[in-house]
C-alpha positions as CSV (number, residue, x, y, z in Angstrom):
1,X,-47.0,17.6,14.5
2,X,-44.5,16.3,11.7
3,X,-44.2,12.5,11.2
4,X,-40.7,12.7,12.4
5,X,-41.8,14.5,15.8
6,X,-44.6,11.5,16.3
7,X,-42.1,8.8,15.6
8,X,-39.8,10.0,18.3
9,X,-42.6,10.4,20.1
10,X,-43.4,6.9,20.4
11,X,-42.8,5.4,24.0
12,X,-40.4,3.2,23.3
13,X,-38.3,5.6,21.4
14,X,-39.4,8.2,23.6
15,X,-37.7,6.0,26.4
16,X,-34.2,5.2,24.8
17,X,-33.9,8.6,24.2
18,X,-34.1,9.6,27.5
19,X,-31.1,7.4,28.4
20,X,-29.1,7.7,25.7
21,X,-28.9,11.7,25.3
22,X,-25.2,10.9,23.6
23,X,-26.7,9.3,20.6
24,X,-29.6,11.9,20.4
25,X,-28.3,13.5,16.9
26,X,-27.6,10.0,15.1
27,X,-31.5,9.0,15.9
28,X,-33.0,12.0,14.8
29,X,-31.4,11.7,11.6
30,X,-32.3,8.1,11.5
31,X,-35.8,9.3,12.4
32,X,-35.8,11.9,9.7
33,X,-34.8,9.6,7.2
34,X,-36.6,6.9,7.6
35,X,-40.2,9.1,9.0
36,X,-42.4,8.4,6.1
37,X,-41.3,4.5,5.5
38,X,-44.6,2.0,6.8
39,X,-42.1,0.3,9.2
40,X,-40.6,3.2,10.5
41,X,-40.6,2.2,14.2
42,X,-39.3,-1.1,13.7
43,X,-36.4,0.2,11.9
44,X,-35.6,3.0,14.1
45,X,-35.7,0.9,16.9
46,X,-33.5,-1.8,15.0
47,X,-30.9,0.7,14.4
48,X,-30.6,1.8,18.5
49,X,-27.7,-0.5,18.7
50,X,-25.9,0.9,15.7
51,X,-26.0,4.3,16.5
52,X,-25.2,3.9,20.1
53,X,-22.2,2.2,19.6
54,X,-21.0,3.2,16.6
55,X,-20.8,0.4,14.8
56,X,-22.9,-1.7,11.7
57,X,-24.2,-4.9,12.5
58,X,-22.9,-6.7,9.4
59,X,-24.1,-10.9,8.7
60,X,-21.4,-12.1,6.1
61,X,-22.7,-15.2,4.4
62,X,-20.7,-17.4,1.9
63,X,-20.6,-21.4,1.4
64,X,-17.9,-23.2,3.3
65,X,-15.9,-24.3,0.1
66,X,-15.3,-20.2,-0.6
67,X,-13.7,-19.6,3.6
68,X,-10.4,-18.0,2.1
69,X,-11.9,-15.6,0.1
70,X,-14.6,-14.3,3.0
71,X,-11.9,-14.1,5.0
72,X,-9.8,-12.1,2.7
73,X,-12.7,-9.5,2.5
74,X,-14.0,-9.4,6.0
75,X,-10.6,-8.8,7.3
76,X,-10.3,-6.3,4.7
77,X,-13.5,-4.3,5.6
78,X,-12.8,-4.5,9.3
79,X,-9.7,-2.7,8.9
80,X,-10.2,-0.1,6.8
81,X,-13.7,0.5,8.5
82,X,-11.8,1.4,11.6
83,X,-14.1,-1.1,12.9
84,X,-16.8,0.3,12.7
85,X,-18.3,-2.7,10.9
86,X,-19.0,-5.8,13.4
87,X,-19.2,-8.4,11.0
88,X,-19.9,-11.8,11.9
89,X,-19.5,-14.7,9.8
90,X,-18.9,-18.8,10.4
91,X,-15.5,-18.8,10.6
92,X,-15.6,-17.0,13.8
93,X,-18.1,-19.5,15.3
94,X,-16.9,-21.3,18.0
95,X,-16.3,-25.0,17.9
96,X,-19.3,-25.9,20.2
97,X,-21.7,-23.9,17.1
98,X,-22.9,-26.9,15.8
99,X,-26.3,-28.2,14.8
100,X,-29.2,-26.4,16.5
101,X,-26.8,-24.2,18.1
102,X,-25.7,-23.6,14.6
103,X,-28.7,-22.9,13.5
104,X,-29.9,-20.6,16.5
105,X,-26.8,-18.2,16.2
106,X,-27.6,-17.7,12.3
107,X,-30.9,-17.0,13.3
108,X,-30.1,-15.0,15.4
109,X,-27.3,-12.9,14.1
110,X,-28.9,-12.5,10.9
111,X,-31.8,-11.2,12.7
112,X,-29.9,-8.2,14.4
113,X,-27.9,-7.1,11.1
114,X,-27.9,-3.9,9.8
115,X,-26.7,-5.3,6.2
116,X,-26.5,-8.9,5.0
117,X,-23.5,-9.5,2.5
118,X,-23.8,-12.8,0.5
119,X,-20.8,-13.5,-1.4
120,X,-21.4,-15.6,-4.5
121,X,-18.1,-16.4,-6.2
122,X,-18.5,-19.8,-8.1
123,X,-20.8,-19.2,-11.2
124,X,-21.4,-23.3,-10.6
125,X,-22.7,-23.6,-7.6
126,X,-26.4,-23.7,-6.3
127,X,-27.9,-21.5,-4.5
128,X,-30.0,-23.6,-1.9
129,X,-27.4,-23.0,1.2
130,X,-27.7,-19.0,0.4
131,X,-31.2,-18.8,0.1
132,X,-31.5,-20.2,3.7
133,X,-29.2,-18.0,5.2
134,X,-31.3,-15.2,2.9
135,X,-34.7,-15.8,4.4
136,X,-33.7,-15.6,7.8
137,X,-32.7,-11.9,7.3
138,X,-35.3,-11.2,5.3
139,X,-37.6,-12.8,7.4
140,X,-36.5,-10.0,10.0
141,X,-35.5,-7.1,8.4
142,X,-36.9,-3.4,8.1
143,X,-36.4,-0.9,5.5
144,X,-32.9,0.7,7.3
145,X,-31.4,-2.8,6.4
146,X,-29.3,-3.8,3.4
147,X,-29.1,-7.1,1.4
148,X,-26.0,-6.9,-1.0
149,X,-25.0,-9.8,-3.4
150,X,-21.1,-9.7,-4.3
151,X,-21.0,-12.2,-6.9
152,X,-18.4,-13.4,-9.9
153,X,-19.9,-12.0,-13.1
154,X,-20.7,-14.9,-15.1
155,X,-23.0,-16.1,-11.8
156,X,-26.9,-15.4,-12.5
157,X,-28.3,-13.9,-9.4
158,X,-30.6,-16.3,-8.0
159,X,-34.5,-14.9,-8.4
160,X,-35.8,-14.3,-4.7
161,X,-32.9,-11.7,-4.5
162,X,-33.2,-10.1,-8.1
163,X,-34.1,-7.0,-6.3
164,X,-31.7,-6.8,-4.1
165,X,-27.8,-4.5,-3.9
166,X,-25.7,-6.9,-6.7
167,X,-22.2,-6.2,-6.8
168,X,-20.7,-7.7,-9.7
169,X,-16.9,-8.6,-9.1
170,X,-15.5,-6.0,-11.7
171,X,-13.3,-2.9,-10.8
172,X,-15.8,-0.4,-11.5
173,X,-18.8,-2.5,-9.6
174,X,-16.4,-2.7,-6.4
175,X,-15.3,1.0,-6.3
176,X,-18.9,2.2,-6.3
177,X,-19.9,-0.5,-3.4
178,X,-16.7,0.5,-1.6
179,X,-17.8,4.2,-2.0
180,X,-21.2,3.6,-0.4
181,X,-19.6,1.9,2.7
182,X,-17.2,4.1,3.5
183,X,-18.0,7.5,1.9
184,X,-21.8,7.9,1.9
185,X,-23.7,9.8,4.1
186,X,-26.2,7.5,6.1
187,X,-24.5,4.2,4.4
188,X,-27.2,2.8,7.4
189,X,-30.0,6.2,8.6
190,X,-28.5,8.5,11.0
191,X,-24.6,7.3,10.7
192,X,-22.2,9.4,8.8
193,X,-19.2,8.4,6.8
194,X,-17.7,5.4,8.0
195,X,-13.9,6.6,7.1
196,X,-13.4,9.3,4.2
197,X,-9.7,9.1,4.8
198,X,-9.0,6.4,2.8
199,X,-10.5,7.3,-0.3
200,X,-7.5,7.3,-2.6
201,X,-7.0,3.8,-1.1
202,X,-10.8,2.4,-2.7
203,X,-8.8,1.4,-6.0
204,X,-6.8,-1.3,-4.8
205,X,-9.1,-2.3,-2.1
206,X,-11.4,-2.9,-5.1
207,X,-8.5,-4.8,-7.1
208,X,-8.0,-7.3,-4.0
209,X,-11.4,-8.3,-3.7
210,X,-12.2,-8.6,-7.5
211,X,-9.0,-11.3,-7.4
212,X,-10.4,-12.7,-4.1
213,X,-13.5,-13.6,-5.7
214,X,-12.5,-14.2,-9.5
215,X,-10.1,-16.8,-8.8
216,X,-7.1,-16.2,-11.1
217,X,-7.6,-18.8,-14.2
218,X,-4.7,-21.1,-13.8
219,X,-1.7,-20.1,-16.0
220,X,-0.5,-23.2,-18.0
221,X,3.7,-22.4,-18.8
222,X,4.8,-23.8,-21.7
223,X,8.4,-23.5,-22.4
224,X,9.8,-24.3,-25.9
225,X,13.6,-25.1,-24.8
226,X,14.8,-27.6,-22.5
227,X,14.3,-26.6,-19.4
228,X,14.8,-28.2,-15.5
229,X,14.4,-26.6,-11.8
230,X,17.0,-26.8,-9.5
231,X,16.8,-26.7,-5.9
232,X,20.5,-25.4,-4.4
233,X,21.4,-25.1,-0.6
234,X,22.7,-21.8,-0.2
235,X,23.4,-21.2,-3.3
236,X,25.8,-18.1,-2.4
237,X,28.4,-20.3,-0.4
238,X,29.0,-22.9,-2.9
239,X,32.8,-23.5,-3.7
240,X,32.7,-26.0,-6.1
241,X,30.9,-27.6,-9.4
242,X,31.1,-31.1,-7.4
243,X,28.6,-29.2,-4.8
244,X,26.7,-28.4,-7.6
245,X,26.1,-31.5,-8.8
246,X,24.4,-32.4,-5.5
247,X,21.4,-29.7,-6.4
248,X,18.5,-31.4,-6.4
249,X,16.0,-31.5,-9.7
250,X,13.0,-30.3,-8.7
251,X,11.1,-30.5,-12.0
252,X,12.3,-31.1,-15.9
253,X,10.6,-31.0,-19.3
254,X,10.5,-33.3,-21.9
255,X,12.6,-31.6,-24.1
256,X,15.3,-31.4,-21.4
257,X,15.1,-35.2,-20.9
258,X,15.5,-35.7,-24.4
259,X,18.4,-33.9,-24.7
260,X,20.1,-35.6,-21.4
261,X,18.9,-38.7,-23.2
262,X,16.8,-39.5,-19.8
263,X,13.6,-41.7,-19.7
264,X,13.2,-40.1,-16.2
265,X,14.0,-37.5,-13.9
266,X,17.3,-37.7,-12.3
267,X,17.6,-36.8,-8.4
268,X,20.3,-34.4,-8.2
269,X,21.9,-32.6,-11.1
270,X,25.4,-34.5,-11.3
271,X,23.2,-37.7,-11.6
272,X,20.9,-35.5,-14.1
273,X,24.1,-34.7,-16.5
274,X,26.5,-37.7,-16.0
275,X,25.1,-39.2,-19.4
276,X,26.4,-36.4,-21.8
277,X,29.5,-37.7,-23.4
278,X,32.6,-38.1,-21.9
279,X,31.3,-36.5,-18.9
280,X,34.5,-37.1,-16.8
281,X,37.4,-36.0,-19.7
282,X,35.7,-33.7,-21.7
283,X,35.6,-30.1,-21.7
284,X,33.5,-28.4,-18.2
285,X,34.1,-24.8,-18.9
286,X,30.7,-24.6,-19.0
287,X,30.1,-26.3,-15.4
288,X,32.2,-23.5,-13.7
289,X,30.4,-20.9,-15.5
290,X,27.1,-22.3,-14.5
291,X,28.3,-22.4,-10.9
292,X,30.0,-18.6,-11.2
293,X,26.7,-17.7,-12.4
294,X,23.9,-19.4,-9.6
295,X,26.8,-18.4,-6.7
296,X,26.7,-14.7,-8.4
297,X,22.8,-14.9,-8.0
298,X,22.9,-16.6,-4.4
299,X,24.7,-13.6,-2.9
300,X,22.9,-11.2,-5.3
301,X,25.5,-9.8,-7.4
302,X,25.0,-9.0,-10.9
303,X,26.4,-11.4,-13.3
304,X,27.3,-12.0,-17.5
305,X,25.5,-14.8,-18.8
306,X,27.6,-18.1,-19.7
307,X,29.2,-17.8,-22.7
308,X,30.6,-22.0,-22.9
309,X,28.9,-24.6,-24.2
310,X,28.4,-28.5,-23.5
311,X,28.6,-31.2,-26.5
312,X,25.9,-34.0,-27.2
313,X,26.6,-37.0,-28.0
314,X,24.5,-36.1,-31.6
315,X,27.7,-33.4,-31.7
316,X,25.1,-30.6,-31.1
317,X,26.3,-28.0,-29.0
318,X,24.2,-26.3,-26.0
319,X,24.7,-23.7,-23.8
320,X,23.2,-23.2,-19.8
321,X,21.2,-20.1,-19.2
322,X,20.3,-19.0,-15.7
323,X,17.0,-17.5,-16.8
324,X,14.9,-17.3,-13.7
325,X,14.6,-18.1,-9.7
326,X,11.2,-18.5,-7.6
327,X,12.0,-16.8,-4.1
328,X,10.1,-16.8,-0.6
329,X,8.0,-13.6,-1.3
330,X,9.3,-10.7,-2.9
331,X,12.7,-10.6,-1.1
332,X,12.6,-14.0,0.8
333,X,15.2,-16.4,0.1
334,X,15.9,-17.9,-3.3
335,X,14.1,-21.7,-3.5
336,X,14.6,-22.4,-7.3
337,X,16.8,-21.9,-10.4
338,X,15.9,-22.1,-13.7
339,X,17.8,-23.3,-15.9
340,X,17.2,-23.6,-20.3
341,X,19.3,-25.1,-22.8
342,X,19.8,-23.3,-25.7
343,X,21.3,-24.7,-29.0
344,X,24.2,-22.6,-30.3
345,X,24.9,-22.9,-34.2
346,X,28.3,-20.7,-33.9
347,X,30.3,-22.8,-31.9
348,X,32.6,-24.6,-34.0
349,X,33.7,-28.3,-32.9
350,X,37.3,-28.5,-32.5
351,X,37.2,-31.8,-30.6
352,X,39.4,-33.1,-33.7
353,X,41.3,-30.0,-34.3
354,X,45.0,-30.8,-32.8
355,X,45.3,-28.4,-29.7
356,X,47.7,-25.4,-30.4
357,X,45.6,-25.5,-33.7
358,X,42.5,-25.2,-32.0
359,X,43.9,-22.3,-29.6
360,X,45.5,-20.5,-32.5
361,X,42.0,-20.4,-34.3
362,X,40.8,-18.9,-31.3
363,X,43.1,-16.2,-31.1
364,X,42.9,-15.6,-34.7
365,X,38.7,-14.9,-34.2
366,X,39.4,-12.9,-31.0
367,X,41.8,-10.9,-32.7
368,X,39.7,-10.2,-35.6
369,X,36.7,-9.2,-33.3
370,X,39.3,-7.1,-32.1
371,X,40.1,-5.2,-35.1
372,X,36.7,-4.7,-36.5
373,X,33.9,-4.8,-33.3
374,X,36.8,-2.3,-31.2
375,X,39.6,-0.6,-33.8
376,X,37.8,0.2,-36.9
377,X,34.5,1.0,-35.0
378,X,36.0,3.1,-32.5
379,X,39.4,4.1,-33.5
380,X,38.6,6.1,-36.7
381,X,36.6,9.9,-36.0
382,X,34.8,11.2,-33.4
383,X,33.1,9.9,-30.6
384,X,29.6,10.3,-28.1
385,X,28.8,9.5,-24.7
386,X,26.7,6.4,-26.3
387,X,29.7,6.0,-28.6
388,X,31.6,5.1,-25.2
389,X,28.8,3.1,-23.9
390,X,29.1,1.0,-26.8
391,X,32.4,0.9,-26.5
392,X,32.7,-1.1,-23.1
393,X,30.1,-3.6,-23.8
394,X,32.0,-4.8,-27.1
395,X,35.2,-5.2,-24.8
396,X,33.4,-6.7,-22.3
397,X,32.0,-9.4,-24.5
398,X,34.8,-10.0,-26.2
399,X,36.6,-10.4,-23.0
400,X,33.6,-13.1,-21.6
401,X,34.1,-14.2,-25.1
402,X,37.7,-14.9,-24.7
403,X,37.5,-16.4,-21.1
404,X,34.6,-19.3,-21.8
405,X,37.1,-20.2,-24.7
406,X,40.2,-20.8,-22.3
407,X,42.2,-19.8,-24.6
408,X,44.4,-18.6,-21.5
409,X,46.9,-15.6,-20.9
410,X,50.4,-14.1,-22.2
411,X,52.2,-17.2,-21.8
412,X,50.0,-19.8,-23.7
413,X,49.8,-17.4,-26.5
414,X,53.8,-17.2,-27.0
415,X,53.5,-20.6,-26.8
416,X,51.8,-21.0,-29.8
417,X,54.7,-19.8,-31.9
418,X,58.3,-20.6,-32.3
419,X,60.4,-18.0,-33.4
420,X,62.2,-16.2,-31.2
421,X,61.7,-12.8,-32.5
422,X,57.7,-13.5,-32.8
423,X,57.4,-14.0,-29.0
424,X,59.7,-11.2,-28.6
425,X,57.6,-8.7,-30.8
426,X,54.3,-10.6,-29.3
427,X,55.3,-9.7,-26.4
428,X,56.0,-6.1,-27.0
429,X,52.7,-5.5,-27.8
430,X,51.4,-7.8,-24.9
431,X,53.0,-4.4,-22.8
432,X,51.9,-1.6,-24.9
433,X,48.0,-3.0,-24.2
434,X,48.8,-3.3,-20.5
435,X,49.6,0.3,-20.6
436,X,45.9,0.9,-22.4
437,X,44.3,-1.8,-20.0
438,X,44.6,-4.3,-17.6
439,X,42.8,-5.9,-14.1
440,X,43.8,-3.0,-11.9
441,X,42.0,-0.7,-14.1
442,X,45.0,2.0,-14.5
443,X,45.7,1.8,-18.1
444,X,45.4,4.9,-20.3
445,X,42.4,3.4,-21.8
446,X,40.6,2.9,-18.6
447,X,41.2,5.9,-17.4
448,X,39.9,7.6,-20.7
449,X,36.8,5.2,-21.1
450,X,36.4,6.3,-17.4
451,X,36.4,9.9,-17.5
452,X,34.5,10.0,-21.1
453,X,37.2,11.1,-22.6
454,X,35.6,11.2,-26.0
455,X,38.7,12.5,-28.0
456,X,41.5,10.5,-26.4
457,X,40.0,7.5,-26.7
458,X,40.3,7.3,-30.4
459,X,43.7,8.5,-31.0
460,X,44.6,5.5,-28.2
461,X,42.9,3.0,-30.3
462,X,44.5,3.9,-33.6
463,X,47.7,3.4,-32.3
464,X,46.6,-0.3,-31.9
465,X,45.3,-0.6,-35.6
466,X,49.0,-1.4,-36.7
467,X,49.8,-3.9,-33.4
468,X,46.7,-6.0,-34.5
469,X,47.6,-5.7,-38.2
470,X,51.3,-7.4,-37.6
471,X,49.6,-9.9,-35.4
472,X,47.4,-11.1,-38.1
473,X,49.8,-11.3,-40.1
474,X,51.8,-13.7,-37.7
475,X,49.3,-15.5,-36.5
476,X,47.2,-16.5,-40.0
477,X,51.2,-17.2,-40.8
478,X,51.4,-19.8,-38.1
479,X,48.4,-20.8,-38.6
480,X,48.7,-22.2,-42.1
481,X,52.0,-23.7,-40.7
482,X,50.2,-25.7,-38.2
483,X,47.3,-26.7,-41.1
484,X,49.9,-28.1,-43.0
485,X,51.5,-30.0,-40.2
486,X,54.6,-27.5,-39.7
C-alpha cells in the first residue's frame, strides 16, 4: 500500500472523508503532496478546513504603529483573492479583545492559519512584539503551513525566522510573492490557483504594496522665487480684484516676504500686498490680469500668462505667475493657487515719462514688433503649415503684449498726434487692418490663417509692409516732438 493510500487511511481522515465526499479531490492532492513529510497527518488534517471551504486561513501580524499600511495590503489581498484568503489581523478585533482575551484569540487564530504573514516595515524597530506573535504559530504549525516575512529592505530579518519566506519590499521581490499566491499550483497542498485572471494586474499590485511599506521619503520643496499660497472661494465666480484681495494666504516664503517687505505673513492677500508703493494710485494692470487668470483656472478654461508687472519700492519690477493649484484628488475642487514672483529686466520705468510720451513709446515698440516678429518674417516668400503655426502665436503675444501695456484702442492712438491729416491717414490704415483682422474673426487674414492658406497669407502681409513703414515714420516723428517738449 502507497504512503498516500495509508495516510488517507487513517481513521480520522478516513472519517472526514466520508462526510465530505465534495472536497474528496482537494485532499487527495493534499495527501499526495504532503505523503512522505514526518507530520503528514497533522497537516492533512490541519488543512480540512481550507479545502472544504475554499478558503486560506491567513494570521496577518504587524506592530500597531504600522495599522495603515496592514490595512492597505490586507484589503488588497482580500480583493483580488476573490476571498479566498480569510485573513485575520488586530484591526478587526473587537473592542472587548483585550488582555487575556487578547491574548487567547492570537493564540488561537495563529494556531489555525494556514500562512502567517509578518509585515516588517520600519528598519528601526525591534523585533520583540513579532517574535511573540512568531512563536505561537510556530509553536503550532505543520509542514502545509507558511511563515512569510514582508519587510523594508534595509530591515535585517530577525534570526529565529532566518529560514523562513522573506519578501523584501522591491518590485521584483513582490511580483514573485504575488505570483505564488495567486498563480501557483498548491500555494497551500491540494488547492489550486487562487485567481489566474488577474495576472497582468500583479505589477501594480506589487507597486502599491512596495509604497505601502517603503514609506515615500519626505520631499523637501525648495522654490528659488518668491512664492505664496492662496486659498480663493470659488475662484471661478469672482467679479472683482477687491474679492481678490480677501483670498486668504495660506503659506509664503521668505523671499516673498522680502519682497512685500513683510516681517510676517499677512491674512488675506489685499492685506499681503497693501505695502508695495502707492498701492492705491499706482498702476494695477497687473491685479486684473492676476484675477483674469485664477477666474480662467476656477472655471477651467485655458488661459495666457500675465504679461503686466507691479513696481517695488527699490523700482524693481515683478510680474505674478499662476504656476500651480493643489486640488481635492485628481479632479476634485481646486483648494490652492500658487503664485511666484518673477523679476522682469525688460520692462522699462516710465513712471517719469510724461503720459502721451510714455503711450507713444509703446506704440513705437509694438509697431516695430510688428514689422519685424510679423511683416518681414512672414510677409516675404513662401510659407508651411508650422510657418502658420508660428504665425499666430507671434500675433497673439504681441496682442497680450499690447493689452497688459494699456496702451488702449483707435481713439487713444489719434490722440497722440495733432495734425489733421496724420489722424486722417492713421486712420485709413486703422480700416485696411480691420479688413485683415479684427474680434469677430472675419478679416481676410483670419480667414486665411484659418483655412492655412499658405500663399495668401503672404501677399496680405506685404501689402502691410508700406502702412507700418509710414507709421514709423510718423510716429518716431512725433515722438522726437514730444522729447523735445513740442
Amino acid at each position: 500500500m502507497s504512503r498516500v493510500e495509508e495516510l488517507l487511511k487513517e481513521k480520522e481522515i478516513a472519517d472526514f472523508l466520508k462526510t465530505h465526499q465534495g472536497a474528496a479531490g482537494e485532499i487527495r492532492a493534499a495527501a499526495e503532496f504532503l505523503a512522505n513529510e514526518t507530520d503528514a497527518k497533522t497537516s492533512l488534517i490541519k488543512l480540512f478546513p481550507a479545502l472544504t471551504q475554499k478558503k486560506i486561513s491567513v494570521f496577518f501580524s504587524y506592530k500597531k504603529k504600522d495599522e495603515e499600511t496592514a490595512k492597505i495590503i490586507v484589503e488588497l489581498l482580500r480583493k483580488k483573492s476573490a476571498r479566498k484568503l480569510k485573513i485575520t489581523y488586530q484591526y478587526e478585533f473587537g473592542d472587548d479583545v483585550v488582555g487575556k482575551k487578547w491574548r487567547d484569540k492570537i493564540y488561537e487564530e495563529a494556531g489555525k492559519a494556514n500562512w502567517f504573514i509578518l509585515l516588517l516595515p520600519d528598519p528601526r524597530d525591534d523585533w520583540d512584539w513579532c517574535l511573540y506573535e512568531t512563536g505561537l504559530f510556530e509553536a503550532q504549525s505543520t509542514s502545509a503551513d507558511r511563515l512569510i516575512c514582508l519587510h523594508h529592505p534595509k530591515t535585517s530579518i530577525p534570526s529565529p525566522i532566518e529560514g523562513y519566506q522573506a519578501v523584501k519590499a522591491e518590485n521584483p521581490d513582490v511580483d514573485k510573492f504575488l505570483r505564488m499566491i495567486f498563480l501557483s499550483t498548491d500555494p497551500v497542498p491540494g488547492f489550486g490557483p487562487l485567481n489566474s485572471d488577474i495576472e497582468d494586474e500583479i505589477p501594480e499590485m506589487a507597486r502599491k504594496i512596495v509604497n505601502a511599506i517603503r514609506t515615500p521619503t519626505k520631499v523637501v520643496r525648495e522654490i528659488y522665487e518668491p512664492w505664496i499660497e492662496l486659498r480663493i472661494k470659488n475662484p471661478g465666480e469672482l467679479e472683482n480684484k477687491d474679492q481678490l484681495d480677501q483670498a486668504l494666504v495660506e503659506t509664503a516664503n521668505q523671499k516673498a516676504l522680502d519682497l512685500f517687505r513683510l516681517l510676517k505673513k499677512k491674512r488675506t492677500w489685499g492685506e499681503f500686498r497693501r505695502n508695495l508703493p502707492g498701492s492705491k494710485t499706482s498702476d494695477h494692470r497687473w491685479r486684473e490680469d492676476l484675477l483674469r487668470v485664477i477666474r480662467k483656472i476656477g472655471n477651467d478654461l485655458q488661459f495666457y500668462p500675465i504679461q503686466s508687472v507691479f513696481q517695488t519700492r527699490e523700482g524693481k519690477m515683478y510680474r505674478p505667475v499662476v504656476c500651480a493649484v493643489d486640488r481635492e484628488g485628481e479632479d476634485g475642487p481646486i483648494k490652492t493657487f500658487h503664485l511666484t514672483f518673477t523679476e522682469d529686466v525688460a520692462t522699462v520705468d516710465r513712471s517719469a515719462m510724461p503720459k502721451n510720451l510714455s503711450a507713444l513709446a509703446n506704440t513705437l515698440r509694438s509697431t516695430f514688433r510688428f514689422r519685424w516678429e510679423i511683416l518681414e518674417k512672414f510677409g516675404k516668400g513662401t510659407m508651411t503649415e508650422e510657418d502658420v503655426e508660428r504665425l499666430s502665436t507671434a500675433l497673439m503675444r504681441i496682442q497680450q503684449d499690447w493689452e497688459s501695456r494699456s496702451i488702449g484702442g483707435e481713439k487713444e492712438i489719434l490722440e497722440l498726434f495733432q495734425q489733421k491729416d496724420e489722424q486722417k491717414r492713421i486712420l485709413e490704415m486703422f480700416t485696411s487692418w480691420y479688413k485683415a483682422m479684427n474680434n469677430d474673426k472675419t478679416g481676410e487674414l483670419d480667414i486665411a490663417i484659418e483655412n492655412k492658406d499658405m500663399e495668401k497669407i503672404p501677399k496680405i502681409l506685404k501689402n502691410f509692409l508700406p502702412l507700418n513703414q509710414e507709421f514709423l515714420e510718423m510716429a518716431a516723428d512725433r515722438f522726437a516732438k514730444l522729447v523735445s517738449g513740442n
